[in-house]
N, C-alpha and C positions, 0 to 999 in steps of 0.2 A: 343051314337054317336061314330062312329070309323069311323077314316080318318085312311086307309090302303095308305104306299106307298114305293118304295124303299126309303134303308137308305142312304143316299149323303154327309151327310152332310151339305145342306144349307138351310139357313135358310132364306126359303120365305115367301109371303105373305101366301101361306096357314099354314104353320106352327106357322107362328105370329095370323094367327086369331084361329088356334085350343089352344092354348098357352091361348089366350084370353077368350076361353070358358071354357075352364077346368076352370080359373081363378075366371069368375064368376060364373060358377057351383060349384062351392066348396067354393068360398069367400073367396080368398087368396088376403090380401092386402100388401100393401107397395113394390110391384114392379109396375114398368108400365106395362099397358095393355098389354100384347101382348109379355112380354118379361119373357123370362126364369132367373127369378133374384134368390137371395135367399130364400125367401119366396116361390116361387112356386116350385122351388128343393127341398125343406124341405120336404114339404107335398107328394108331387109326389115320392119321395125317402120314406117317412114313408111309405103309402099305397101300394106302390110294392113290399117294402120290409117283409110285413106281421109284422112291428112294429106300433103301434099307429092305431088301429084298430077301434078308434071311426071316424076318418074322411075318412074313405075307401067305403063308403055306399053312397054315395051322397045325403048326408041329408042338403047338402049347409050350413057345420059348418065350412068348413074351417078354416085351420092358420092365425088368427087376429096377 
């Protein structure tokens, strides 16, 4: 799923609910739903970055 859009800056409801589905497509816990915390930069910064290469496949192993 890609949500294509310009970059702005804000942070709306659509970007709180794709934030949300990465979250639980991957299994990123210890932020709230919907929010860009530590735990979901972790993981979204390993897999872009081509480090940490077992959670980049969407095998819903995410960062516990």
């Amino acid at each position: 799923m890609a949500l294509l859009g310009p970059s702005d800056g804000d942070y709306t409801d659509r970007v709180a609910y794709s934030v949300a589905y990465y979250q639980s497509y991957m299994g990123v816990h210890g932020d709230p739903t919907g929010v860009y915390g530590p735990n979901t930069r972790k993981l979204l910064e390993a897999q872009t970055s081509g480090r940490d290469r077992d959670h980049g496949r969407g095998h819903g192993r995410g960062h516990r």
